[in-house]
C-alpha positions in Angstrom: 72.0 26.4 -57.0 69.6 23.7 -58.9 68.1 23.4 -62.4 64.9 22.2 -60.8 63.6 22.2 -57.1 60.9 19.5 -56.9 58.6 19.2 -53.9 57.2 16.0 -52.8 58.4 12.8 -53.1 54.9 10.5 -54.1 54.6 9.3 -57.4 54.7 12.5 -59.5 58.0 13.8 -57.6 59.7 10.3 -58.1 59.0 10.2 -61.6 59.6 13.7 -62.4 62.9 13.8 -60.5 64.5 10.9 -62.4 63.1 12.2 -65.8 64.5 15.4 -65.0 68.1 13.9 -64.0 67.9 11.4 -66.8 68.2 14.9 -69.0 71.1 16.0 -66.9 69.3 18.6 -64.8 71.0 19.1 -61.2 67.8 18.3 -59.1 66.6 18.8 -55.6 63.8 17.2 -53.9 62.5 18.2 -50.9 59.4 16.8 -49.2 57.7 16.5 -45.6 56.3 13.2 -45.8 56.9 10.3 -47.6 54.5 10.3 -50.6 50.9 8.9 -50.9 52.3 5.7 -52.6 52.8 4.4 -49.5 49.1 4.7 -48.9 48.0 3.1 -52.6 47.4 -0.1 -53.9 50.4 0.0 -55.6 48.3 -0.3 -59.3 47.7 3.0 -61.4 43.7 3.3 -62.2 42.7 5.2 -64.8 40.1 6.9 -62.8 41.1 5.6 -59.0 37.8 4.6 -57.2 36.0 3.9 -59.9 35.3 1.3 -62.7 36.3 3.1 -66.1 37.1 3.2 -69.6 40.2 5.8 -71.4 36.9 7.3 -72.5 35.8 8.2 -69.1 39.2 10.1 -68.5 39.4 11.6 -72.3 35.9 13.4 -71.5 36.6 14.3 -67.6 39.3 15.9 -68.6 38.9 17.2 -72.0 41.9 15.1 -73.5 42.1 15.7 -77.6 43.7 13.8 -79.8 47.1 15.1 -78.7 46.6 14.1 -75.3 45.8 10.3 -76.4 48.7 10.6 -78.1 50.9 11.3 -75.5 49.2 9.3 -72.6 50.9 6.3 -74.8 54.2 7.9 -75.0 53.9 8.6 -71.2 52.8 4.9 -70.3 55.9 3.5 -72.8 58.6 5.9 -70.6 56.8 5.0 -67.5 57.0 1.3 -68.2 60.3 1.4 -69.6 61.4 3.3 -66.2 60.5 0.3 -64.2 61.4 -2.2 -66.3 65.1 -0.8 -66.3 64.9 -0.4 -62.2 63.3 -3.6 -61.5 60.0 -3.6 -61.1 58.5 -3.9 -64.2 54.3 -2.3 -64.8 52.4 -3.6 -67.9 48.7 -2.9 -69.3 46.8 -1.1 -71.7 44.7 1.9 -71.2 42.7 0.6 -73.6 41.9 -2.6 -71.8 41.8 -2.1 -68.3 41.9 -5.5 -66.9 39.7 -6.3 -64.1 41.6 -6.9 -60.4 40.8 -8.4 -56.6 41.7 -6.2 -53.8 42.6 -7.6 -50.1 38.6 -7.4 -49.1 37.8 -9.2 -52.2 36.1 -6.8 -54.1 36.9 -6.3 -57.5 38.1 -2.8 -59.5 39.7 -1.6 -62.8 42.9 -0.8 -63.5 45.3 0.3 -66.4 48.8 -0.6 -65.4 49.9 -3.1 -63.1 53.3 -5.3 -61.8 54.0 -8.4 -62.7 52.7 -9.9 -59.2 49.3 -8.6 -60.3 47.0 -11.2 -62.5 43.5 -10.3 -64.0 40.4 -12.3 -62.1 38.9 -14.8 -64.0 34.9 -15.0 -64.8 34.6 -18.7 -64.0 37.1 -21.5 -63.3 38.6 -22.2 -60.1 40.7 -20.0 -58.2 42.2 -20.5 -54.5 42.5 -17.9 -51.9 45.8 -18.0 -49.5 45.8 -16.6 -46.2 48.7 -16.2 -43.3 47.7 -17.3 -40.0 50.0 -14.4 -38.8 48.8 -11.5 -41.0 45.0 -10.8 -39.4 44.1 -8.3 -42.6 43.5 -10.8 -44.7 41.0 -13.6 -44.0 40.8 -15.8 -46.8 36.8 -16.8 -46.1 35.8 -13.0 -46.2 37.4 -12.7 -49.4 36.3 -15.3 -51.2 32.3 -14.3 -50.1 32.7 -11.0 -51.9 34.6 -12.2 -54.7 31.6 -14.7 -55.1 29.3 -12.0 -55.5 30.8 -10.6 -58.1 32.0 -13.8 -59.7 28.6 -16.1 -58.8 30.6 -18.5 -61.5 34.1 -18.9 -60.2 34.8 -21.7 -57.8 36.8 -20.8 -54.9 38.5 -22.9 -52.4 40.6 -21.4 -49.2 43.1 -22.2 -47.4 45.1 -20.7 -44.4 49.1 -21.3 -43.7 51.8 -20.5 -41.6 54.9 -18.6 -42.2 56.5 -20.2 -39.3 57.9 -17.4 -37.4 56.8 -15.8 -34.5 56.3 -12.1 -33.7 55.9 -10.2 -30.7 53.2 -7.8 -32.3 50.7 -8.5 -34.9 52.3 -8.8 -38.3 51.5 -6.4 -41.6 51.8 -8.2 -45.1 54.8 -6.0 -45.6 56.2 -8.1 -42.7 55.2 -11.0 -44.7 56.5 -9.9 -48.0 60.2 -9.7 -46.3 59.6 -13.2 -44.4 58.9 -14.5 -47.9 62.8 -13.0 -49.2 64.0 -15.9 -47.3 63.8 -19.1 -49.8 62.9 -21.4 -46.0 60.0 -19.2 -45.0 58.7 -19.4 -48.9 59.3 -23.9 -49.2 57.5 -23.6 -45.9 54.7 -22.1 -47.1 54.5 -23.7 -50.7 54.8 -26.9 -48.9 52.1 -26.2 -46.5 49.9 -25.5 -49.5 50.6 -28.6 -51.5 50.0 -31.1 -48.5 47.1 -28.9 -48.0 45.5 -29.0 -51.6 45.8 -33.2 -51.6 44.9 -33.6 -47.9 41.3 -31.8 -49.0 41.5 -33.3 -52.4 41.4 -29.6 -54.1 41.8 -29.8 -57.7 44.5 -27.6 -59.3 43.5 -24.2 -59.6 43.4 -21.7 -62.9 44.9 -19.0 -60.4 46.1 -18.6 -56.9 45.2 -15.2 -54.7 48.1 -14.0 -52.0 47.9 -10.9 -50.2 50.0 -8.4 -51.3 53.1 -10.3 -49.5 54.8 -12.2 -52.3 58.4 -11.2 -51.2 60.1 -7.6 -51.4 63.3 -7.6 -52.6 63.2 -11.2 -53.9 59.7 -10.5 -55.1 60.5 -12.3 -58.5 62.0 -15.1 -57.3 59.5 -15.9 -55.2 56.9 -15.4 -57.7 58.7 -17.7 -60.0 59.1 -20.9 -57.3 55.3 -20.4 -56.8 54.3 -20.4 -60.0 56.7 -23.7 -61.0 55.4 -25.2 -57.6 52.0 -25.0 -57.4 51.8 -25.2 -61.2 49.0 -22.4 -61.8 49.2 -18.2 -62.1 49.8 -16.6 -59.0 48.4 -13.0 -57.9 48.6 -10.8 -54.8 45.0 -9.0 -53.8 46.7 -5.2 -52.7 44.6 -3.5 -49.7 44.9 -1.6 -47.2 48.5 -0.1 -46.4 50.9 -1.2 -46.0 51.2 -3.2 -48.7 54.2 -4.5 -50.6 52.2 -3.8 -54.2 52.9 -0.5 -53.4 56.1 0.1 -50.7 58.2 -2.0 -53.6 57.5 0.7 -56.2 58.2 3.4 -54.1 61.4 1.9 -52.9 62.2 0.9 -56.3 61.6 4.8 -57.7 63.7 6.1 -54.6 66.6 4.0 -54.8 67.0 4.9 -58.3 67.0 8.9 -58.2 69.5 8.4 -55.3 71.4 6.4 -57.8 71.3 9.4 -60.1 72.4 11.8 -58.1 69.0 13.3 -57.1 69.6 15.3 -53.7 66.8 14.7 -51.2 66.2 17.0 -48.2 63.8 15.3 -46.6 61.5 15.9 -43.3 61.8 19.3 -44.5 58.8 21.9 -44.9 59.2 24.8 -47.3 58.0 28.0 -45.0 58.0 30.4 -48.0 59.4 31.7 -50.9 61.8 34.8 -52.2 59.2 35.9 -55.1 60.7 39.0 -57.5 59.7 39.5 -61.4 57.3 36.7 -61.1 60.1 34.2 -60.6 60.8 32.6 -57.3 64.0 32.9 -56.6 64.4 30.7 -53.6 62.4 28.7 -51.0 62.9 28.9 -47.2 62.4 26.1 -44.8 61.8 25.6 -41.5 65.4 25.0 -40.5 65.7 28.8 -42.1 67.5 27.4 -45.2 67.2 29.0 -48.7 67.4 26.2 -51.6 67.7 28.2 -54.9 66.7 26.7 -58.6 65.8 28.4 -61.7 63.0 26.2 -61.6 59.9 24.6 -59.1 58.1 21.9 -59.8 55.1 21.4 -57.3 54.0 18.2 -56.7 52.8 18.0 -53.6 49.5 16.4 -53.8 47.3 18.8 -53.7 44.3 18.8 -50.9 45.3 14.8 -50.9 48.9 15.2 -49.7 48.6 18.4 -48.0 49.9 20.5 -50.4 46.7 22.5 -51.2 44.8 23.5 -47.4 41.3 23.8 -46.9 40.3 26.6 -44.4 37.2 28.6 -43.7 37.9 31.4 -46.0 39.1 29.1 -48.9 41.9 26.9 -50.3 45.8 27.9 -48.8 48.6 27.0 -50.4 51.2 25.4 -48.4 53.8 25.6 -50.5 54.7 28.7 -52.2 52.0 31.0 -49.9 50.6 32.1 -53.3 47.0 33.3 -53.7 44.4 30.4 -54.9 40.8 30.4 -56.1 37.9 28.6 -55.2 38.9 25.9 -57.2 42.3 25.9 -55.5 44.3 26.3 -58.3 47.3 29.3 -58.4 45.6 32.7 -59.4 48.8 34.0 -60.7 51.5 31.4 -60.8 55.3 32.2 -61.2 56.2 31.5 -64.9 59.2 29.3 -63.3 56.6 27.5 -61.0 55.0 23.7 -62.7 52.5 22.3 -61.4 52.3 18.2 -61.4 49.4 16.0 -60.7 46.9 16.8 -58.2 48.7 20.4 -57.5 46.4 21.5 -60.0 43.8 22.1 -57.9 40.5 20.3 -57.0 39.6 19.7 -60.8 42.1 16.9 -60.6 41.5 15.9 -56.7 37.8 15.7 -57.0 38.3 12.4 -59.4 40.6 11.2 -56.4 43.5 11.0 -59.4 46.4 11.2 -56.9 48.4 8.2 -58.2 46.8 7.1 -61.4 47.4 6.8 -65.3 46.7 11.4 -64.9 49.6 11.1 -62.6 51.9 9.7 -65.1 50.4 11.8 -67.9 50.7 14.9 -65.7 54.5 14.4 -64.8 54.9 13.6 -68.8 53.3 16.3 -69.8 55.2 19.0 -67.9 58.9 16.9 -68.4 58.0 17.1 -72.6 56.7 21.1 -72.1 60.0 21.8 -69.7 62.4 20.4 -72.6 60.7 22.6 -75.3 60.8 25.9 -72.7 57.2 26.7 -72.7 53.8 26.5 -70.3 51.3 24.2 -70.5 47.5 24.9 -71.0 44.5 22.8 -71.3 45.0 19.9 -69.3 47.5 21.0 -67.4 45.7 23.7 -65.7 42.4 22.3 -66.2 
């Protein structure tokens, strides 16, 4: 028997599971995949896919003055979180800084690591490629980073980790080459004899894929940045990507160390519903898991906790009724519903992941302590 029963282990079920222990709460978490972080840039927008301002999302989503209040308060726990585990996020809502992806096109975002730097209007920057990682080509992104940038002066360069592979290598291989302190003098080497052999003057900023080490991502962040003697920033693209993976792991490693049980690969069937209280879900494996509370985050249409069919939206979860904006027509009163579970009003915007995420799981930890049910946002 748990306090809380949490489903989905992305973003929202991370946070919300550790919160929740933090509090003393015995806390399951069961999930069937492993989370859409694994599939994000590993930087929280604050409306994902698009350029945007905290007054884009305060009129999208009907936020009051309450709500701006407590998107700080979230952001403060949030970035307290992952300063304590390791990992630590920074920004400002109110001054989303301006970022390079891995194809070298630019985007807006709210919160960010520290391996993440903001792109400069003019100066001089110089692009990094690895002749083993094909997914970034240093040329391609430095012509559509000159669109956007028609100012900036931008030299590239392509090195060598010096280690062979039998298949094609990711830039999460990279990022774990780079743990070793050889692989990362090889490369920084490489890169100085490189800049003096084309006379390259010294740069404002260097761009990395998203492959600055994994484990011993601040240390090699650090040697860079003393070596080549200018800020350093990864470009996050398409998955996998350290940016991201190291957050995730980060997250996991620390509800295991609070005593969060995980049942993973594990897909909830149904659940034992009586007085509007579910009493118990049922996997696959014909197990019931028992709580006196569930807290959905499963993603909604995004991470296949919400179904699209020909008659309508399905839930996956629960097997509850939902309307044609997928949200629950009737939901238990010991059922919460976290991030993009709440239906397409939150999935449309693509949200999955961003600042609303971090909001979402704040919002529902504050209402759980104070033994009430969110409206407004919540269920918008």
């Amino acid at each position: 028997m748990y306090d809380e029963i949490i489903v989905g282990q992305g973003l929202t079920g991370l946070l919300t599971a550790i919160w929740s222990r933090e509090e003393g709460k015995q806390v399951a978490l069961v999930s069937t995949g492993l989370g859409k972080i694994f599939q994000s840039a590993g930087v929280l927008d604050i409306l994902p896919g698009e350029d945007s301002r905290f007054a884009d999302l305060m009129e999208k989503y009907k936020l009051n003055a309450c709500s701006r209040l407590t998107i700080y308060e979230a952001a403060k726990k949030y970035f307290q979180l992952t300063e304590r585990i390791g990992y630590p996020y920074q920004g400002n809502i109110e001054a989303p800084i301006t970022i390079i992806t891995g194809s070298g096109n630019l985007k807006e975002t709210a919160f960010y690591p520290d391996t993440i730097k903001p792109i400069p209007e003019q100066g001089h920057v110089v692009i990094v490629g690895f002749e083993e990682v094909v997914d970034f080509l240093p040329k391609y992104v430095k012509g559509n980073l000159q669109k956007s940038r028609p100012s900036l002066h931008v030299d590239t360069m392509t090195v060598s980790l010096g280690k062979g592979s039998s298949r094609t290598m990711s830039q999460l291989d990279a990022a774990h080459l780079l743990d070793q302190e050889k692989v990362c003098q090889h490369v920084l080497d490489q890169i100085k004899l490189k800049m003096a052999a084309k006379k390259i003057a010294k740069p404002e900023l260097f761009i990395f894929p998203a492959a600055l080490g994994f484990n011993n991502w601040r240390k090699v962040l650090e040697q860079a940045t003393i070596q080549l003697q200018a800020a350093i920033t990864e470009a996050p693209g398409m998955p996998p990507n350290a940016t991201a993976i190291r957050l995730h792991d980060k997250l996991k490693k620390e509800a295991i160390k609070l005593g969060v049980r995980f049942y993973e690969n594990t897909t909830i069937i149904g659940a034992k519903i009586e007085d509007n209280k579910v009493q118990a879900v049922i996997t696959s494996a014909n197990l019931e898991i028992k709580s006196e509370s569930y807290i959905i985050a499963a993603g909604g249409m995004l991470g296949g906790g919400i179904e699209k069919t020909a008659t309508g939206y399905k839930d996956k979860v629960l097997g509850l009724d939902l309307d044609h904006h997928g949200c629950y027509m009737s939901c238990p009163e010991n059922v919460w519903l976290v991030g993009a579970s709440n239906g397409m009003n939150v999935t449309q915007y693509g949200i999955t992941g961003g600042v609303y995420s971090i909001l979402s799981c704040y919002q529902t930890f504050t209402a759980r302590k104070q033994h009430m049910k969110l409206g407004g946002l919540q269920h918008a």
